[in-house]
C-alpha positions in Angstrom: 18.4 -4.9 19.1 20.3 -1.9 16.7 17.3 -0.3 15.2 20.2 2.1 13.3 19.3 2.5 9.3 22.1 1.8 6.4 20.9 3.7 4.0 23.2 2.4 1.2 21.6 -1.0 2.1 18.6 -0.2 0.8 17.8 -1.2 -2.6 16.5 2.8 -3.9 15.8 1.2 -7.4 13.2 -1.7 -6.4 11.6 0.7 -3.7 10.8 3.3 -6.9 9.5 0.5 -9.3 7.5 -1.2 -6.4 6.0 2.2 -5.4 5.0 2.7 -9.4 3.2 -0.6 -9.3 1.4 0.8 -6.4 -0.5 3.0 -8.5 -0.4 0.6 -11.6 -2.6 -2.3 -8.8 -4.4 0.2 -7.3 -5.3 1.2 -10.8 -6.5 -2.1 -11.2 -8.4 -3.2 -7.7 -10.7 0.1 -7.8 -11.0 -0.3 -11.9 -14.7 -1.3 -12.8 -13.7 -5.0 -13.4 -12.7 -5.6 -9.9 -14.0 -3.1 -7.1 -14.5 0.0 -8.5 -18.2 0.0 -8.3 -18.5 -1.4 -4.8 -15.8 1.5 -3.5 -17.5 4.0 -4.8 -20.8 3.3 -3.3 -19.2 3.1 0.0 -16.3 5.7 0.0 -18.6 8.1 -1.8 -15.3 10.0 -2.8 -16.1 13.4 -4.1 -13.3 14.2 -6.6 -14.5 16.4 -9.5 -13.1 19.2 -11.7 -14.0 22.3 -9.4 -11.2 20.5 -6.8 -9.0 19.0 -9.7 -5.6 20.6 -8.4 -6.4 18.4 -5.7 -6.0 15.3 -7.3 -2.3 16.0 -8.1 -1.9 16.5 -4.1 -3.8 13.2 -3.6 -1.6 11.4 -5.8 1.4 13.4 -5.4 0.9 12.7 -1.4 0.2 8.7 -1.9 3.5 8.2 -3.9 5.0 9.8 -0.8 3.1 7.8 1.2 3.8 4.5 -0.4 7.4 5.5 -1.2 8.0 5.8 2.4 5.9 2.4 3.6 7.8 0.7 0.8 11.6 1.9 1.5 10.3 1.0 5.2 9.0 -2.4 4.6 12.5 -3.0 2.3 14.2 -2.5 5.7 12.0 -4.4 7.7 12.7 -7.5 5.3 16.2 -7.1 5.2 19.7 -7.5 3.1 19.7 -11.1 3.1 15.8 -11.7 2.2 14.5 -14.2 0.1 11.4 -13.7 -2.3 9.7 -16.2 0.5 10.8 -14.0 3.6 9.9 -10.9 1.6 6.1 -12.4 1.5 5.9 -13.3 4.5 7.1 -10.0 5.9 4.8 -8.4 3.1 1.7 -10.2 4.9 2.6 -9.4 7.9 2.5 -5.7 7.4 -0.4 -5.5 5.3 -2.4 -8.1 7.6 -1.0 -6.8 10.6 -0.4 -3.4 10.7 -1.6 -1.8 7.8 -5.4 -3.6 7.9 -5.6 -3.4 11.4 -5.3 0.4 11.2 -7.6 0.6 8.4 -10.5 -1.3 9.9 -10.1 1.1 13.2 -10.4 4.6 11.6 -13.4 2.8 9.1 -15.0 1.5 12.0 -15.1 5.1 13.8 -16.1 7.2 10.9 -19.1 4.5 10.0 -17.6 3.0 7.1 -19.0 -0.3 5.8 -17.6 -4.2 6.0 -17.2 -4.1 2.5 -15.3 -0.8 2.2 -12.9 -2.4 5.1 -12.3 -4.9 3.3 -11.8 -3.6 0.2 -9.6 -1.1 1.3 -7.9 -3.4 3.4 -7.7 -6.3 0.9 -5.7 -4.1 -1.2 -2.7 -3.6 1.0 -2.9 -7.2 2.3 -2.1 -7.7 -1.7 -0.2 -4.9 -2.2 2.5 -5.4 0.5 2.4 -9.3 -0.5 3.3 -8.3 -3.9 5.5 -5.4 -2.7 7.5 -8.2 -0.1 7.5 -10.6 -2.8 9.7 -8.3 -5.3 11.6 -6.5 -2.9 13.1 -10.1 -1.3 13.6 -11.1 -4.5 15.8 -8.4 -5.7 
């Protein structure tokens, strides 16, 4: 199995839009219309304006973050991917690999069902979505 990395291979201009549509469906899944309520209840997050220089390190760090699980799952899908394979591939990480780890660190630090699987529910879309455009492209 070569597990080597072409770099040139990998499509750098569909990893940086699906890593903006991160934040644009993330946006949207914790908005009020959708799950915002319910993860705030159970993620308690405690972001205000005395700590507001750490927002731009929270989001600053997640668009690393996604950049590099995005540019990874671009690789993982392949040269010769199809908008099909790319889902599949997409499910697979979020399902798989992503939620898995998810529902083990929430299950330690006494997290709820519901923040599992909201949290969890987002990359299962997410990486569906991200898959989807990145095979496509």
């Amino acid at each position: 199995m070569n597990i080597s990395i072409n770099f040139s291979e990998i499509n750098w201009i569909s990893v940086l839009v699906v890593t903006l549509l991160s934040f644009v469906l993330g946006a949207l899944w914790h908005s009020s219309k959708l799950f915002g309520k319910a993860w705030a209840e159970d993620a308690k997050p405690e972001i205000d304006k005395s700590n507001k220089s750490s927002i731009l390190k929270l989001f600053g760090f997640s668009a690393v973050a996604h950049f590099v699980g995005v540019t990874a799952l671009d690789v993982f899908i392949g040269t010769e991917a199809t908008a099909l394979v790319g889902l599949i591939k997409g499910l697979i990480v979020g399902i798989v690999w992503v939620s898995g780890s998810i529902a083990v660190t929430h299950l330690f630090v006494g997290r709820s069902l519901r923040l599992i699987l909201i949290d969890a529910g987002f990359y299962v879309v997410f990486y569906a979505i991200a898959g989807t455009i990145l095979g496509a492209w």
